[in-house]
C-alpha positions, 0 to 999 in steps of 0.5 A: 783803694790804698793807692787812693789819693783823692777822698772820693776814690778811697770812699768810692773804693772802700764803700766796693769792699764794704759791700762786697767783702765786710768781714775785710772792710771792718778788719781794714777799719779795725787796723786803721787807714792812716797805716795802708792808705795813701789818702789817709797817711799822716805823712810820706812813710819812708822818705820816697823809698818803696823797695824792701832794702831787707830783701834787697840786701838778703838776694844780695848776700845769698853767698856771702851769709855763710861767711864769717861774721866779720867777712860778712860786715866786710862784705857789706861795706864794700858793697855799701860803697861800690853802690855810693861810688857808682850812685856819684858817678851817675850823678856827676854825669847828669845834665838835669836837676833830677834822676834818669827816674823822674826824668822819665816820669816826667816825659811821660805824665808832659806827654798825657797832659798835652792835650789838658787845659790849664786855666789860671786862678791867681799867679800860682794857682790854676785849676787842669781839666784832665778830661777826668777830675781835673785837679787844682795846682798851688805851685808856691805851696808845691800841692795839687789837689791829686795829691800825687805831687805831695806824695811822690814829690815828683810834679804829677801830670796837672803840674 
């Protein structure tokens, strides 16, 4: 349910929990959607970034913690910059626009859509059946009516 992009899967999903568990339906309400639901988020909450970089950088400094303060911002800062130079080098080495990342979500949603059909609306409309909800693309705008693309800012499979 808060991976729900479309309107009808989140109220389909929610209308289960309600049914099933209200006391939890009414404290989700209570917190209010736009802080857990992907459909109702106002806007992309942390840039793209989904990983806890808290914890990323506390499994990191399990050693180093007991060192002194300074030490310690030392410790950082090397390993700030080890990841910045290793992330360049990368990244010079690429041979497409986007990372190794998107690259494969991408061959992997090319690879579902194949057997899709597209039919055109306008230029840069047109509307995927996907044997499931379909979903309509606005490639000027960079929307599809999934919202996956909006979210991720990776195209999704209708794209």
């Amino acid at each position: 349910m808060c991976k729900a992009y479309k309107k009808s899967d989140f109220d389909h999903h929610y209308g289960i929990l309600a049914r099933r568990i209200p006391d939890s339906a009414r404290t989700l309400t209570t917190v209010g959607f736009n802080r857990w639901s992907r459909h109702h988020a106002d806007h992309v909450r942390y840039a793209y970034l989904t990983s806890n970089s808290a914890e990323s950088m506390n499994a990191l400094s399990v050693h180093a913690r007991k060192l002194p303060i300074t030490m310690l911002l030392e410790f950082f800062r090397a390993s700030v910059q080890q990841w910045f130079w290793e992330h360049r080098n990368t990244a010079d080495g690429l041979t497409t626009p986007v990372t190794p990342y998107a690259e494969r979500k991408l061959g992997k949603r090319n690879r579902k859509s194949i057997s899709w059909t597209v039919k055109p609306i306008s230029q840069v409309k047109f509307e995927v059946l996907d044997m499931k909800k379909g979903g309509k693309v606005n490639l000027q705008d960079k929307t599809c009516t999934c919202k996956q693309w909006q979210f991720f800012g990776i195209p999704c499979g209708h794209v």
